[in-house]
C-alpha positions in Angstrom: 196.8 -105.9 -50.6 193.1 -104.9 -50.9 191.1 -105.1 -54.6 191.0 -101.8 -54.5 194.9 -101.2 -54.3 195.5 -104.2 -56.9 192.7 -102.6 -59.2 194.9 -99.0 -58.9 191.9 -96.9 -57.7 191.6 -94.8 -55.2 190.0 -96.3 -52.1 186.8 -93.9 -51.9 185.9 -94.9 -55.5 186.2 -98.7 -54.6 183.6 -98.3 -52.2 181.2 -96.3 -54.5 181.1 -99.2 -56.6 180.5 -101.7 -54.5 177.5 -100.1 -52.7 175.9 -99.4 -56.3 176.5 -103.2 -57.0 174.7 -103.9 -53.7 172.0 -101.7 -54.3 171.5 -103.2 -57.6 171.5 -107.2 -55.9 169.3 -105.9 -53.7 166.4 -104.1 -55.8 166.5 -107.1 -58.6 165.9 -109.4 -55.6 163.1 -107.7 -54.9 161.6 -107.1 -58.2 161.9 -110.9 -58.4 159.9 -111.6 -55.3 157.2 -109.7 -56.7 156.9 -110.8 -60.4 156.9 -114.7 -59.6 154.4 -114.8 -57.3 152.3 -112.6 -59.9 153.7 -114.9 -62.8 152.4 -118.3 -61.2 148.9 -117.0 -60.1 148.8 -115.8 -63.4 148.4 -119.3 -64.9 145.3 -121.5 -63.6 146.2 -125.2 -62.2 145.4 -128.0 -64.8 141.8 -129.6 -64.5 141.5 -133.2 -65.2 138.3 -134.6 -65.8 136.9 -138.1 -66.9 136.1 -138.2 -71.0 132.8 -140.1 -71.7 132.4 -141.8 -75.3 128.8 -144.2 -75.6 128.8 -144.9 -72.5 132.7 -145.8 -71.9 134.4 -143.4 -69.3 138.3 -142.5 -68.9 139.0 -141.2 -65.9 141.6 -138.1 -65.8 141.5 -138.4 -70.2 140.5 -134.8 -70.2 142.6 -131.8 -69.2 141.7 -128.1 -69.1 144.5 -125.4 -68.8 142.9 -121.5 -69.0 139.6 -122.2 -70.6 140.9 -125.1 -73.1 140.0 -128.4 -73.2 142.7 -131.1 -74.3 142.1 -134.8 -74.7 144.7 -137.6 -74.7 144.9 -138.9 -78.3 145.8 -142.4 -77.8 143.2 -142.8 -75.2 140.0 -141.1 -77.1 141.1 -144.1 -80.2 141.3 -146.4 -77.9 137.5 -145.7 -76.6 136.3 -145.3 -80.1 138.6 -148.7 -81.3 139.6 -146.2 -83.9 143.7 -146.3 -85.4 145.9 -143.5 -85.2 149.0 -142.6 -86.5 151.5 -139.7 -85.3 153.7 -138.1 -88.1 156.4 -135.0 -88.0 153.9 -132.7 -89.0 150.3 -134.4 -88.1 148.2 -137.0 -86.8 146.3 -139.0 -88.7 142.9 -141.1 -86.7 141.1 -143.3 -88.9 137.7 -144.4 -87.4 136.6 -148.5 -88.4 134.0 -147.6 -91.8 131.7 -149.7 -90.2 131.2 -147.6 -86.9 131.6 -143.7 -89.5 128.6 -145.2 -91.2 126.4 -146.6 -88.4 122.7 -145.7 -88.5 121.6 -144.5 -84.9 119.3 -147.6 -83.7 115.4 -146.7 -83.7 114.8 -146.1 -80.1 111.0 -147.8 -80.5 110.9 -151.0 -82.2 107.9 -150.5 -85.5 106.4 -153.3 -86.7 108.2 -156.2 -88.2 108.2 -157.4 -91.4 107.2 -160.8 -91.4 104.3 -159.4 -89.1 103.8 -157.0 -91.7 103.4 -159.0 -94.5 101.0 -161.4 -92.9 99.0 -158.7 -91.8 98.7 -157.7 -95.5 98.0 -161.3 -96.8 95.1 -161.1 -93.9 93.8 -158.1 -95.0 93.2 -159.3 -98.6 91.0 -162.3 -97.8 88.8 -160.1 -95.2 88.7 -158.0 -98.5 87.2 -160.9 -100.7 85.4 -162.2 -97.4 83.9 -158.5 -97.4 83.0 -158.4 -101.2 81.0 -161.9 -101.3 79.3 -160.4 -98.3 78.3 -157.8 -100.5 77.5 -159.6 -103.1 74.9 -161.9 -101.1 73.0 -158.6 -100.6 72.9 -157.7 -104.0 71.9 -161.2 -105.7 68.5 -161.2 -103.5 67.1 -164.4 -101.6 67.2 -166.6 -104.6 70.8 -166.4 -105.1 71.4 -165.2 -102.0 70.7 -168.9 -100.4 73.2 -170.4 -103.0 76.2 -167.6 -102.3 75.5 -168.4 -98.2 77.5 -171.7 -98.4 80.7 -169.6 -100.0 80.5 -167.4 -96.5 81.6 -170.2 -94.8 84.7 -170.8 -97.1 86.1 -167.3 -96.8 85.3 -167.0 -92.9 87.6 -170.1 -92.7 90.1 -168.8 -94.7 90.2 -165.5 -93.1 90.5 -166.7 -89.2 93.6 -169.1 -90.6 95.4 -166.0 -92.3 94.6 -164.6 -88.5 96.3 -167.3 -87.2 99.5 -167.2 -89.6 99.4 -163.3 -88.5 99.7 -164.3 -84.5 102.6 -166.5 -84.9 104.4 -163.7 -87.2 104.1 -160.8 -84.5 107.0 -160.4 -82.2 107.2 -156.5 -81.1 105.1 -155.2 -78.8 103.8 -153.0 -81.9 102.9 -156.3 -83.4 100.9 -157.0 -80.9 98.9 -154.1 -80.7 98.4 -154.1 -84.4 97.4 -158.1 -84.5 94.4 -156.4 -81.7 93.3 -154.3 -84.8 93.4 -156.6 -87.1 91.6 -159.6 -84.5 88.9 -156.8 -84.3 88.4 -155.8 -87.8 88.3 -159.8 -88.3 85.5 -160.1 -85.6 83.6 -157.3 -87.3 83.4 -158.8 -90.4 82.0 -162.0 -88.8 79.1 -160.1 -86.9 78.2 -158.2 -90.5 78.5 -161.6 -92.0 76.0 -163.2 -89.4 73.5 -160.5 -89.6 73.4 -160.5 -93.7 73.3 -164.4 -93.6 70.1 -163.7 -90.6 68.3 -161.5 -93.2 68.8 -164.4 -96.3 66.8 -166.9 -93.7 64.3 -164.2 -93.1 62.8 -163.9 -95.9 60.8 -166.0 -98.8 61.4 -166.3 -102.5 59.0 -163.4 -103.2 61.0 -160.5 -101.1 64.7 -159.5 -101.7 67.2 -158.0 -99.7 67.3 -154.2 -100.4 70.8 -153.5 -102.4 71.4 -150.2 -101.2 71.4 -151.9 -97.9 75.4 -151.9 -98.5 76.1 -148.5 -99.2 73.8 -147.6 -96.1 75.6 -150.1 -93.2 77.3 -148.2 -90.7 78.9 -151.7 -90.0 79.7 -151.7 -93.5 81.2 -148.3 -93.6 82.9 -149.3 -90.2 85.2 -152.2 -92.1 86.2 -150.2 -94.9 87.4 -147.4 -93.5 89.4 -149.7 -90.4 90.5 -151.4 -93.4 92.0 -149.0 -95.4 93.8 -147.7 -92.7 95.4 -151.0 -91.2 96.7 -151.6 -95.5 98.6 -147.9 -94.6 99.6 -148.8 -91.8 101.2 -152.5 -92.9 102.9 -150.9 -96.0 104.3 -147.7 -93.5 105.5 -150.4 -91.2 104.5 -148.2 -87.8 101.9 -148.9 -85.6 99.2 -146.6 -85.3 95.5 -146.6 -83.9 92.0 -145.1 -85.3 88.6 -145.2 -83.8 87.2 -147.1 -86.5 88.9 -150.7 -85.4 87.8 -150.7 -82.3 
């Protein structure tokens, strides 16, 4: 007995059906065909690429899906030694307070601080080496001859503060600033030579011209490369000026 017959239609209306339902299989077939194809060029493949943290690189830690970037969480703590913690609603990453706090390392090296300090202990005997100078000029031959002797004294203990100063510089910034300081040093000695020239020079009766001092290039020369290696000691970064040269 045919489906139709069991069903109790007529045989005309049996077939009506069934070429509606075949029709229908057919045409959602091939809306299908059409609308996946559409559906999976619709969505971009997934982009890995290698994360990069200070220097430390994980390959494939990075993935990019339709313009969005998304990073594996337990790898990114791993590269950053940080903890982290997944809960129902959240995840919690906790970096080590040492590393949070970290002050970015100074790319150039300044000047040290031991160096620093010995440069300023130098500074202050060519100060008082640079004042008895001074004061040779003023007191006149007489005087002058007895203050020579005292020359010698700070000229020594200058050049050994000099020496303290080498053995304290490590950075190359050290060692450009010990250079000033060696030549502000070396131009003390030559104004020292040429006052202790003019004492010899001349008799009881004649006297060395006080405003000698205010007029010495030389003289101007020191003080000025002096003040400016005291700034630069006390800034702790080297720095250069015409003056110490």
């Amino acid at each position: 007995m045919s489906q139709a017959a069991r069903e109790g239609m007529p045989c005309a209306t049996w077939s009506m059906i069934m070429n509606k339902r075949r029709r229908f299989h057919y045409v959602t077939a091939l809306a299908l065909s059409l609308i996946l194809p559409q559906a999976a060029f619709g969505q971009n493949a997934p982009i890995k690429k290698a994360l990069v943290v200070n220097g430390r690189t994980a390959d494939a830690a990075v993935v990019q899906i339709d313009g969005h970037s998304y990073v594996d969480v337990d790898t990114f703590a791993r590269m950053i030694n940080a903890a982290v913690k997944f809960e129902p609603d959240r995840v919690i990453l906790t970096v080590p307070a040492t590393q949070a706090g970290a002050k970015p390392e100074r790319t150039a090296p300044g000047l040290s601080k031991d160096f620093s300090k010995a440069g300023i202990s130098q500074l202050a005997e060519m100060r008082e080496w640079k004042a008895a100078i001074a004061s040779v000029i003023r007191s006149g031959v007489a005087e002058g001859n007895w203050l020579v002797p005292l020359l010698h004294d700070h000229r020594v203990r200058a050049e050994a503060s000099l020496s303290q100063t080498s053995l304290a510089a490590k950075t190359d910034s050290d060692q450009k600033a010990l250079q000033l300081l060696r030549n502000e040093n070396t131009n003390l000695g030559e104004w020292d030579n040429t006052t202790q020239a003019s004492v010899h020079s001349l008799n009881a009766e004649k006297s060395i011209n006080p405003l000698a001092v205010q007029n010495d290039p030389l003289l101007a020369k020191i003080t000025e490369c002096g003040n400016f290696l005291n700034a630069m000691l006390v800034d702790g970064e080297f720095a250069d000026s015409p003056t110490c040269h």
